[in-house]
C-alpha positions as CSV (number, residue, x, y, z in Angstrom):
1,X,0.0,0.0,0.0
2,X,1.9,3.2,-1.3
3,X,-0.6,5.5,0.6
4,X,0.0,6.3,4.6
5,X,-3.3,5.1,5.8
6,X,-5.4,4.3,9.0
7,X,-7.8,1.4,8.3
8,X,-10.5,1.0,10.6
9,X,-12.0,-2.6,10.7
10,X,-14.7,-2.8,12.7
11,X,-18.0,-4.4,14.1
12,X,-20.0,-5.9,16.8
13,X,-18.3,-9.0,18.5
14,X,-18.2,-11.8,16.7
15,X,-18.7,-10.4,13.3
16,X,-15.4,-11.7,12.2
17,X,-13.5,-8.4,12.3
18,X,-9.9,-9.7,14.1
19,X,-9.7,-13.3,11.7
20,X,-10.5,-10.7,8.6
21,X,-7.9,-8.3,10.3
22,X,-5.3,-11.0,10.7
23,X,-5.4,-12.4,7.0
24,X,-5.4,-8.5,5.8
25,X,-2.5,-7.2,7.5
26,X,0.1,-9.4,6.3
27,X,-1.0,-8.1,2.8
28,X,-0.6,-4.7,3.7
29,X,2.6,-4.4,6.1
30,X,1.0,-2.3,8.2
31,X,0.8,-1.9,12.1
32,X,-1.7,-3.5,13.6
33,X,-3.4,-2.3,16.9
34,X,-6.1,-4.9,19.2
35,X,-8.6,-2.9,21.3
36,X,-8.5,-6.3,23.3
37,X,-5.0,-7.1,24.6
38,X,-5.2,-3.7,26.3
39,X,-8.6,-3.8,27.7
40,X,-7.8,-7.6,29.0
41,X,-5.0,-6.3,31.0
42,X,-7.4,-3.8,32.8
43,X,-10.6,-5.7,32.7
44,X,-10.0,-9.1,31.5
45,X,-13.4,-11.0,30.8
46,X,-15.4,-8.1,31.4
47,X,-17.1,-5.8,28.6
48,X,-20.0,-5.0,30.5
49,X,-19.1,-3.3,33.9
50,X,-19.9,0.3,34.6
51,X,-16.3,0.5,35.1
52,X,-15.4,-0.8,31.8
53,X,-17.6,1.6,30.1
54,X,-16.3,4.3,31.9
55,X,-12.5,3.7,30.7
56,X,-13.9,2.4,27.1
57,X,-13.2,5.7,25.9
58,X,-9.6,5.9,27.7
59,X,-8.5,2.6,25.8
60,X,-9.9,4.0,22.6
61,X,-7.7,7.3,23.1
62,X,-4.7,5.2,24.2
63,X,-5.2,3.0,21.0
64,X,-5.3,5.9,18.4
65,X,-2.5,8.1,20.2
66,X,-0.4,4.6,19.4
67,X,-1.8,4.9,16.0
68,X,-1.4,8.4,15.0
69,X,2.6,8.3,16.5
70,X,2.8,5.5,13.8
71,X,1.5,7.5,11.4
72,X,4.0,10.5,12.4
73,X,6.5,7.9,12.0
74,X,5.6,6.8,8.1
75,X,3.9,3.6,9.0
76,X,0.3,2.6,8.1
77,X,-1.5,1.3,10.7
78,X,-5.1,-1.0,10.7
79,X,-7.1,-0.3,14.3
80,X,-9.2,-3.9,15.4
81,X,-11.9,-2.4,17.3
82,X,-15.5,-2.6,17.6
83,X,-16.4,1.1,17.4
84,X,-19.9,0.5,18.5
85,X,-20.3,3.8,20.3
86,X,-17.8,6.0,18.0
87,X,-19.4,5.7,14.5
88,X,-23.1,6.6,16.5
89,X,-20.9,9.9,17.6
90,X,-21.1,12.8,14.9
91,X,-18.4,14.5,16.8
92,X,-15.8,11.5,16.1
93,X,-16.3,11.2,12.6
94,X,-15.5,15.0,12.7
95,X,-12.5,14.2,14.8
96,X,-10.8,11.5,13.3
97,X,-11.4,13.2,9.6
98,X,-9.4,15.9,11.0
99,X,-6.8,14.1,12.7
100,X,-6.5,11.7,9.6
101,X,-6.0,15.1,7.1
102,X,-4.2,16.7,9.8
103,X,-1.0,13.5,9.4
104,X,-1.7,13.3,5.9
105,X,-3.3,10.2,6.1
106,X,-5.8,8.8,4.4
107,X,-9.0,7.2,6.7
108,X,-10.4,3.5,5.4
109,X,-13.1,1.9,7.2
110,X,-13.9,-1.7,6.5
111,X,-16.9,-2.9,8.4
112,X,-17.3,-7.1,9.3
113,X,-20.7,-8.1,9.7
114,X,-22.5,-10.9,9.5
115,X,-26.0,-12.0,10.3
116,X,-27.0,-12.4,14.3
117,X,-27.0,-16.1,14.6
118,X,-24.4,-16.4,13.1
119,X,-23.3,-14.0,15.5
120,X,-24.6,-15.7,18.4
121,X,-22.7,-18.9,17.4
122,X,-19.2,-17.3,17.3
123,X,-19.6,-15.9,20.8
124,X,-20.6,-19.4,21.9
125,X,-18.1,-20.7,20.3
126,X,-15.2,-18.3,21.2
127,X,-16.0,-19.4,24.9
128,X,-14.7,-15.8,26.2
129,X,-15.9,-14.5,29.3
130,X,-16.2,-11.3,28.0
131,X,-19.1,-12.3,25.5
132,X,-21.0,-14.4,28.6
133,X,-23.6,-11.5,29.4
134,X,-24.1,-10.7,25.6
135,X,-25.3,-14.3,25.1
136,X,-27.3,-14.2,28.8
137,X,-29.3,-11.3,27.4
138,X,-28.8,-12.1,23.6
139,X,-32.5,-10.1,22.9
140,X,-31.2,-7.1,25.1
141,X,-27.6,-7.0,23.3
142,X,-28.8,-7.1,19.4
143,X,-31.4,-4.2,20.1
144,X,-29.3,-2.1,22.5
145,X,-25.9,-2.5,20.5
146,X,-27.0,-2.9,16.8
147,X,-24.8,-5.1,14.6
148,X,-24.9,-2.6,11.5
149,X,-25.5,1.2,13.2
150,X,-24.9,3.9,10.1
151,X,-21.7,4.9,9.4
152,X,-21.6,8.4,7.6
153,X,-18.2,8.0,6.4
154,X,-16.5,6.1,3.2
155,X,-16.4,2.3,3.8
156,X,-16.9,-0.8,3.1
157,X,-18.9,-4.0,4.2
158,X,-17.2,-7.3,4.6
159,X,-19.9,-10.4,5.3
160,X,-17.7,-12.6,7.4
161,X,-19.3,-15.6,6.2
162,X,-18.4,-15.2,2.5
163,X,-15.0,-16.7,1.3
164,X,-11.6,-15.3,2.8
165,X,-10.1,-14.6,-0.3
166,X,-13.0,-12.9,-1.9
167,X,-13.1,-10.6,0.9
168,X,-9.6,-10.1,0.8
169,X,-9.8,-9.2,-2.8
170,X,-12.7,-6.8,-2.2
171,X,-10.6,-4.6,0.6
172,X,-7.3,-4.5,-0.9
173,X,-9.0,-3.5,-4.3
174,X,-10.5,-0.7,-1.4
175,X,-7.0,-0.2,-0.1
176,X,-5.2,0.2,-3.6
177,X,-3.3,-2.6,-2.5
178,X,-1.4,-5.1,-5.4
C-alpha cells in the first residue's frame, strides 16, 4: 500500500473483524493495533461493567495516540476495534477526519458483519468471558448494540461468512493494495 493510511476494521463481537484483520495485515505491512490485549490487562473477561464503560473511551484514546505516533513515523497502521459507540458519535467522525488530514493520512473503514445467529454462534463458540452477558441477554444485546449502526463516512462492508479470499480481494482492491 503506497498511501499512509489508518484502516479501521470494525464491528459488533463476533462479526469476524480480528480473523478478517489477521489475514489483511500481512497483505498490507501495516501496524496492527487490538482494542483487546489492552482492555484484557485492565478488565479481563469483562465488557459489560460500569467500570469498563467508563475507561472504554480511555483505551480508545490510548489506541489511536499509538496509531497516530505511527503514522508520524511513516507507518500505516489497521485499528481492530469494535467502534460500537464511535461511529453513533457525529463528533468523532469530525474528529478523526481531522486528525486523519491533519497527518496526511488517508481514513479506510472496513466494516465485518455478518447476520445475528451467526453472531450468536461465534460468541458461543469463542468461549470468552467477556461475550457471557451478551449471550445471557442475547434479545437485550442485538437491540441495545445494533450489529450494523450507520456509518456516515466512506467504507466498506465485509460479510464474514463469505469466502476469505474474496473478501480479501474486495478490501485490498479498497485499499489500492497489489
Amino acid at each position: 500500500m503506497d498511501t499512509l493510511s489508518l484502516i479501521l476494521v470494525l464491528g459488533a463481537a463476533g462479526s469476524g473483524k480480528t480473523t478478517f484483520a489477521r489475514h489483511l495485515v500481512p497483505k498490507l505491512g501495516c501496524v496492527y493495533l487490538n482494542t483487546d490485549p489492552i482492555t484484557d490487562i485492565f478488565f479481563p473477561g469483562d465488557r459489560d461493567s460500569p467500570a469498563y464503560r467508563a475507561a472504554n473511551p480511555r483505551i480508545y484514546r490510548a489506541l489511536y495516540d499509538i496509531a497516530f505516533a505511527n503514522l508520524r513515523l511513516g507507518n500505516s497502521v489497521l485499528i481492530d476495534a469494535p467502534h460500537v459507540a464511535q461511529v453513533r458519535d457525529p463528533a468523532w467522525y469530525a474528529w478523526i477526519s481531522a486528525e486523519t488530514d491533519r497527518l496526511a493520512a488517508r481514513l479506510c473503514i472496513i466494516r465485518c458483519f455478518s447476520d445475528t445467529e451467526t453472531l450468536r454462534n461465534r460468541l458461543r463458540s469463542r468461549g470468552e468471558a467477556r461475550d457471557e452477558n451478551k449471550l445471557d441477554n442475547w434479545s437485550e444485546y442485538v437491540r441495545d448494540d445494533p450489529t450494523r449502526p450507520l456509518i456516515l463516512l466512506p467504507h466498506i462492508e465485509i460479510d464474514t461468512r463469505e469466502d476469505v479470499n474474496r473478501n480479501l480481494a474486495l478490501a485490498m482492491d479498497y485499499l489500492g493494495g497489489p
